[in-house]
Every structure is written in structure tokens, then in C-alpha cells.
N, C-alpha and C positions, 0 to 999 in steps of 0.2 A: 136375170133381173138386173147384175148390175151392167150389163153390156146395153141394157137402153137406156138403164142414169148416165151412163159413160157417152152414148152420141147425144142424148140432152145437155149435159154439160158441153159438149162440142158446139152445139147449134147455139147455146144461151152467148159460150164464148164469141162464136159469129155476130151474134146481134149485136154484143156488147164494142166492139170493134167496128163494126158498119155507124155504130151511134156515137162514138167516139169522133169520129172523122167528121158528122155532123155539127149542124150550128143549133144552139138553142136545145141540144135533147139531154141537159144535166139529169132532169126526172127522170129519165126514159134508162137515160146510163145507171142511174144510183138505184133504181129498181133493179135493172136485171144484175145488177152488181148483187144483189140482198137476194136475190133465187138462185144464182148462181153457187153462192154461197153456201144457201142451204142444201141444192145437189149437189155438192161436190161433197157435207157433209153426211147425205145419207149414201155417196156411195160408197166413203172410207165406212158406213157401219154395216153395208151388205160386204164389202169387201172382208170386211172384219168374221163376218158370223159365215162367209164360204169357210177363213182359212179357221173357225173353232167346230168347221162339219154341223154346225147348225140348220135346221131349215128357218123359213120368215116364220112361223107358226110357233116355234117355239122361241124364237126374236120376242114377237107381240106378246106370247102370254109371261113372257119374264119383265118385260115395260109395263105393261095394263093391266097385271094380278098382283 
């Protein structure tokens, strides 16, 4: 799981860089900048719950119980 957040994060960095070079795409840039963000945060937390031998199952019901 965190190996497809990991080339998401790749691909968002991509966009983010193709829109940078552009003219006129501030929103375009400041949005994938705010998703980016947020994948890179969830994959320091799968990253996290691999290295405490967690599974996501027990991630979710420790957040939402």
C-alpha cells in the first residue's frame, strides 16, 4: 500500500513541476501542492504502522473507535 502512495506522490510531484513551468496555473500549482501534502502525509503513516507490524485494520479501528 505504501508503494502506490509512494509513485502517487511521484506522479503529483510530476504535475506539480509541469505547472510550475507554466503561465497562469497558480490554482492548478497550489492545489496539487495541498494533495501532495496530504500523500506524502498518509504515507509517513502507512510507513509508520509497516515499521510498529500493524496492519490498516487495526490503523482504522484505533482512529474511528
Amino acid at each position: 500500500m505504501a508503494f502506490i502512495e509512494f509513485f502517487i506522490a511521484a506522479l503529483l510531484g510530476i504535475i506539480i513541476l509541469n505547472a510550475s513551468k507554466g503561465k497562469n496555473l497558480t490554482l492548478s500549482l497550489h492545489l496539487n501542492m495541498v494533495i501532495l501534502l496530504i500523500v506524502l502525509m498518509k504515507l509517513v503513516y502507512l510507513l509508520y504502522l509497516a515499521y510498529q507490524d500493524k496492519t490498516v485494520c487495526e490503523a482504522t479501528k484505533n482512529l474511528y473507535c
